[in-house]
Structure formats: C-alpha cells, structure tokens
N, C-alpha and C positions, 0 to 999 in steps of 0.2 A: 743366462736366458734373457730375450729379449720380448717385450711385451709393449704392444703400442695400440691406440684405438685408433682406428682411420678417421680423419675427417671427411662428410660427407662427397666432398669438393673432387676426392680420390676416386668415387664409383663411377665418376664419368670419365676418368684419363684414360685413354690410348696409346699413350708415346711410354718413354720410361722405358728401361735395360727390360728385354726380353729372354735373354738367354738359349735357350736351348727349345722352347717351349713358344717361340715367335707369333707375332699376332696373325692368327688364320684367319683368311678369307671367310665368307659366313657361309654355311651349308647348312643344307635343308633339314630340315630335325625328321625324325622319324614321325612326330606327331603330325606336321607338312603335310608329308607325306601320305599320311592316313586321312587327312583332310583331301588332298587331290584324288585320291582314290574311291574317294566316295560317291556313289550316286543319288544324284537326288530327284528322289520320287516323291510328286507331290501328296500327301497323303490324304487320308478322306477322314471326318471325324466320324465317331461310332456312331451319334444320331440318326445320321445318314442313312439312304435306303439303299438293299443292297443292290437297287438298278446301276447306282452310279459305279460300284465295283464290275456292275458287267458292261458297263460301258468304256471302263481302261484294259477290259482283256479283251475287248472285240479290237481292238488294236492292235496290230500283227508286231511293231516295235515297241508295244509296253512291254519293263518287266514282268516275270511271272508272278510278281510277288506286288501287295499295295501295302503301305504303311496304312495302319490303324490308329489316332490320336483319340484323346478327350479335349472339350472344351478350352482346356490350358495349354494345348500343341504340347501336352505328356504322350510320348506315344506308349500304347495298350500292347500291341503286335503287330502281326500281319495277317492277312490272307493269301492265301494261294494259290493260283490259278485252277492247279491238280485238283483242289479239295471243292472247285465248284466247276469241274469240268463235265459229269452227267447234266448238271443246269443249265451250264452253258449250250449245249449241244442238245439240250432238248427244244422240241419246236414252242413250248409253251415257258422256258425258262425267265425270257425279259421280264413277259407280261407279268408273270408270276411274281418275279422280284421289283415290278413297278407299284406292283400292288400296295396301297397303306395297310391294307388288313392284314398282308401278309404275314403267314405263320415265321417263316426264315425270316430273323434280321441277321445286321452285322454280327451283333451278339453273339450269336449266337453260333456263327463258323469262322469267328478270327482267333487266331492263336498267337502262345504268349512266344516272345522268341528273342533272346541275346542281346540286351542294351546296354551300350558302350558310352562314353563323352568321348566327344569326337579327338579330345586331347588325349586321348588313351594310347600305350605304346602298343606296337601291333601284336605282339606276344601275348599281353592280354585281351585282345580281343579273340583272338585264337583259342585260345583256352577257353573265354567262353562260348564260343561258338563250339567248340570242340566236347564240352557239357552238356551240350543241347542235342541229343541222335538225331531228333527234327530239324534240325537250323539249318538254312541254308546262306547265310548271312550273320548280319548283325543292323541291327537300329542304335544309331549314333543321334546322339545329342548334346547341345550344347547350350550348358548355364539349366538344365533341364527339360528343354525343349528339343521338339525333334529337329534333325539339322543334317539326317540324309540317312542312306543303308549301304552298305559294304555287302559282297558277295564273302563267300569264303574261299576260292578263288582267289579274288582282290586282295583278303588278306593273305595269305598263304603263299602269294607273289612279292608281298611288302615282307614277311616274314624270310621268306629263301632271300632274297635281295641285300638284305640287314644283315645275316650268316654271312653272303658271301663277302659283301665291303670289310665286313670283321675281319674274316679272314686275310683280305686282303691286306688290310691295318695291319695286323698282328704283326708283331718284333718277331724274328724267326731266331732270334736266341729265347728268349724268355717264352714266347705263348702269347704274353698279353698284350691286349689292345693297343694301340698307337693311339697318335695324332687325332685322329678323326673319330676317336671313341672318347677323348676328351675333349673337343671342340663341342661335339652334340652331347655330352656331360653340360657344359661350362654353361649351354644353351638353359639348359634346363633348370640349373640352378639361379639363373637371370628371370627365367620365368615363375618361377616356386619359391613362395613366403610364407606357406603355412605351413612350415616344422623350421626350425634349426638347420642350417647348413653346415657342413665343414668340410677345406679345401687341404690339402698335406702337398706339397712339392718338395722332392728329395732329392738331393745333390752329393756324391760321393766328395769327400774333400783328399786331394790331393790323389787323385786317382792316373792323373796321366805321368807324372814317372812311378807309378807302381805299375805299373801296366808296360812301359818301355825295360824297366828293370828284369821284371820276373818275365814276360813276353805276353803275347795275349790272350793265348791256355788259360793261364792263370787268371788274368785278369776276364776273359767270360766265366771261368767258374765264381768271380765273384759276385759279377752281375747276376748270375742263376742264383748263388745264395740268399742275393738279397732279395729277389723275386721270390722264393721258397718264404724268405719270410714275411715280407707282406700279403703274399696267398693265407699265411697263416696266422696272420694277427687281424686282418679287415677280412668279417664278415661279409663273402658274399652276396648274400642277401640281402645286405644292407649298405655295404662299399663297394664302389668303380674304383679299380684297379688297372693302371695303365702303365704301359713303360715307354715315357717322351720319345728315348733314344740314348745310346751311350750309358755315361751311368746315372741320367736322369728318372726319376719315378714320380706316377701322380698317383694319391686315393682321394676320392669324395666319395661325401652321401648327403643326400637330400634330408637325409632323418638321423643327424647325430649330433649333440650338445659339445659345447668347449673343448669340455672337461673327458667326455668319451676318446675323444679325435686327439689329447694329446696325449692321453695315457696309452691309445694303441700307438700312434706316433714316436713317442718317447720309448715305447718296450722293442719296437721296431729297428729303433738305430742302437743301443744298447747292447741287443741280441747280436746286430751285425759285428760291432766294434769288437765282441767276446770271439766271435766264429771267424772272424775275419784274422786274427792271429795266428792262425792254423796255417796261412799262406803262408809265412815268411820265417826263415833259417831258426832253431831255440835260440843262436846268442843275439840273434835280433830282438825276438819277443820280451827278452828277458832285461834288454834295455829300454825297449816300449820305442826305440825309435830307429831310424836306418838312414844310412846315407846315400842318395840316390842324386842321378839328374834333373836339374829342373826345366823350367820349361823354357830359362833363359840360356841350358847348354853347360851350366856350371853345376857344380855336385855340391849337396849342400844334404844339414842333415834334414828328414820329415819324420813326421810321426807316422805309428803305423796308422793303416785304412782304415778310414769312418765315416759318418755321414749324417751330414745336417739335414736340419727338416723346417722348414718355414710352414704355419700353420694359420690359415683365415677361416677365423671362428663367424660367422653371419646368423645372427638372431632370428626365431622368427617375426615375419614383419618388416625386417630390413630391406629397403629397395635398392635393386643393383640394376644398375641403366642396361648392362649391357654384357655380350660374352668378351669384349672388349677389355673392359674394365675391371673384370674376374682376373684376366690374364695379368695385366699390371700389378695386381693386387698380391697374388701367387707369387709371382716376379720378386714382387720386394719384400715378402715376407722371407721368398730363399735367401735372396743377398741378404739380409741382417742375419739369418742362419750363420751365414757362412760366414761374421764378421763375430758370431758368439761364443765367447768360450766354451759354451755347454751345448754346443750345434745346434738351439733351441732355437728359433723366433716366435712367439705369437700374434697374429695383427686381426683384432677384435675389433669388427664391423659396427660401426653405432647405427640404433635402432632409429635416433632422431638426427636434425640437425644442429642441435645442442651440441654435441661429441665435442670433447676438444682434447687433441692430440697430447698423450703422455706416455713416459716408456719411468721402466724398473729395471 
C-alpha cells in the first residue's frame, strides 16, 4: 500500500497523466443552474402597508406571487395574488389597504411557503415544494437572505433536464453515470469543506489481454461484476457511483472520512479479485496465473484479474482550488494504485500549508 499526503502546491495542478478520466471542459452545475432559473422578485418587507402589495398586482407582468421578507431580507413567505383577488377588484380595495388604520395587514394574508439556498440541488427543492399542497414555487436564498423565487414549473423543467443528461451519460453496459455526472461531482466537491470528502478511482489491472484472450462476452461480464459490486458496497445515499468508461470506475461522497472510503474501497477490489476467478479455466485458477498476449503482441505469463483503487482522502476544511485539480489528484493516486503490490494508493489531502509530502 501506498500512502502519501499531498502538498498544498498539488491542489492547483492541471497537467499530470490523466488517463481515462481527461481534464473536462467546465460545465455548468446543477446548482448554476438553479441560480439562472430563478426569478427575482423584488420583495416588500412585512412592515409595509398592504397598498404597496396592490400596487405590484395592478401590474398586468408582475408575478402572481410577492415575496414577503423581515427587517434582515429573511424572507417570511408570500402573498398571492388569488388570495387578495375580492380586494383587488373591489371598488373600495386600494383605499382600504392605503389605509394606516387598516384592519388587513401583510400579516395578516402572507403565507409560509418552500425556502430553499439558492445552492440547493433541484431535487431538493422539488421535494420541498412537493410537501407544500399550497406551493407554487419556492423562495431561495442565499447566505440566509432572500436571493429570488423559483416557479415549480422552473423546477420541474431543471429536474426532467438533469434525468435526461443522466440518461444520456449513462454507460449503456453498466447503468451508471458517466463523464458528466463525475465532472458535476468533482464540481461539487471543490465547492464543499464542511464534511470530509473522499474520492476512489478504479482501474482494472491487466484487463486488456483478458479481454482479447477470453473475447469481450466475457470480458463485459466482468465489467457488470464489478459495477454489481460497487452498487453494493457505496451507499447510495451517501456515494456517487460512476463508470469513466472501459474498465475505469469512480465513487465519491461529499460526507465520508478516510477510514470509511478505504475499507468500502478495499472490500470492493478484494470481493472482485475472489469473483473474478470464476472467469477463467480450474487449471488456471488453481495456478493463480495464465499465460496470455500482451499488449506488446508477445505471450507472457499475467496474473489473474483485479483491480487497483487510488484513494484521496480531503479533510474537512481542506481547500481545493479547483475541479481541475481534483482530477490530477484522482489521476495519481490510481497510477501509484497501479505501481502497488496491494492495488492500494492512499493520497491524504492536508488541511494546512504545513503538509509535507511522505509515503509508507
């Protein structure tokens, strides 16, 4: 096993062997996204009398809907058009709500409704919107302030949108996400320093004359094995699970320690190395090794199929400049993988600029 702590110097590289996993172009994050989607409505604070709410519906292009804030731009709810539509359309409605005396305040007809950070992925904003029978939207805000309103609509267009690129990404042997569901990962984890990260890239070792040998039947059924068993060692709900391409694999999660990330890691490649034997002839297995082509054209003996895993452990707190430099990072924790006798790498991100580079 290989164990080494980055120096700082490393979270801003770009260049460095990429492999299979190449530096992407930067694409928009879904949280982008949900920021462009939003509309911003200027809103009124509750003090306010409720003339000035009827003077943004006597406007034929206001929305139907006004954000409600307090004194700190916390926004309370909204108002409705619908729910002050007898006022409105009464001949005495203005006067009424120009009134100081007035019995009606804001108070008194704004309702509570769906509030989101506008950094939020749109799936939860959906959901909560989708908790609200009332909601017609959501109120977003940012750093706790309000910072605009989303239709449900808007989300629900950002939502279908998100499915279909998935879709399109997906590896059509395995199911799972590609390229572009680890780029807007890789995003994500450059932006989040308050939990623990951890990054896995997995590289089959010596996969392409097992593959030429036994034909490529065999060799996609071992690719589906091994996605069987990373579906079943990284928690959903907690791990992104992607397949590069070939017999490349990524998992992250935003919310897992070291020590979590290398014991699924390590049970991962272990389980595969055992199940992986099943492919090939009993007097092969039973030598633990076979003699095949390599990739120079000459027949030489290999061992049988397995697979390294490079592991970048990032603390929380850790600053990573970039989705750039995630990649480089991944990168050369797989190549020392693959240079391990135990398929192991780990490459522990330091919290400070102190760090200085040491391996075991």
């Amino acid at each position: 096993m290989f164990v080494c702590e980055a120096v700082s110097e490393r979270l801003m590289a770009t260049g460095g062997e990429q492999g299979n996993a190449s530096k992407p172009a930067r694409r928009e994050t879904d949280r982008e996204r949900l920021a462009d989607a939003a509309i911003v409505i200027a809103p009124i604070e509750i003090s306010e009398r409720l003339s000035c709410v009827f003077e943004r519906f006597a406007d034929p292009a206001h929305p139907t809907v006004v954000p409600i804030i307090d004194a700190d731009q916390r926004p309370l709810g909204v108002i409705r058009e619908r729910d002050l539509r007898s006022l409105l359309h009464s001949p005495f409605g203005l006067d009424l709500a120009r009134n100081k005396n007035a019995i009606i305040r804001i108070q008194d007809v704004f309702c509570a409704h769906p509030v989101s950070d506008i950094d939020s992925d749109p799936d939860a904003v959906a959901a909560a919107i989708a908790a609200d029978p009332k909601a017609r939207g959501a109120l977003l805000t940012r750093d706790g302030c309000y910072a605009g309103f989303i239709t449900s609509e808007g989300v629900l267009r950002l939502c279908a949108e998100k499915r279909l690129m998935l879709a399109e990404d997906a590896n059509p042997l395995t199911r799972l996400p590609g390229n572009r569901a680890v780029d807007a990962f890789l995003g994500c984890v450059a932006e989040t320093d308050a939990c623990p990260r951890a990054l896995c890239y997995f590289d089959f070792n010596h996969f392409k004359p097992f593959n030429d040998a036994y034909g490529f039947r065999i060799g996609d059924r071992a690719i589906q094995l091994f996605s069987d068993i990373l579906k079943s060692e990284f928690d959903a709900r907690k791990w992104r699970v992607c397949h590069i391409g070939g017999d490349d694999f990524f998992a992250g999660s935003l919310d897992a320690g070291r020590e979590q990330a290398v014991e699924r890691a390590t049970s991962a490649i272990d389980r595969f190395r055992h199940q992986a034997e099943s492919f090939y002839p009993l007097e092969d297995r039973r030598a633990g090794r076979v003699r095949l082509v390599g990739r120079d054209g000459e027949p030489r003996e290999y061992p049988l199929l397995s697979c390294a895993v490079g592991v970048v452990a990032i603390p929380a707190g850790a600053p990573i400049r970039s989705p750039e430099a995630l990649v480089a990072l991944v990168s050369d924790a797989k190549k020392r993988a693959k240079a391990s006798p135990d398929d192991l790498a780990i490459l522990d991100v330091p919290s400070s600029d102190a760090a200085i580079a040491r391996s075991a």
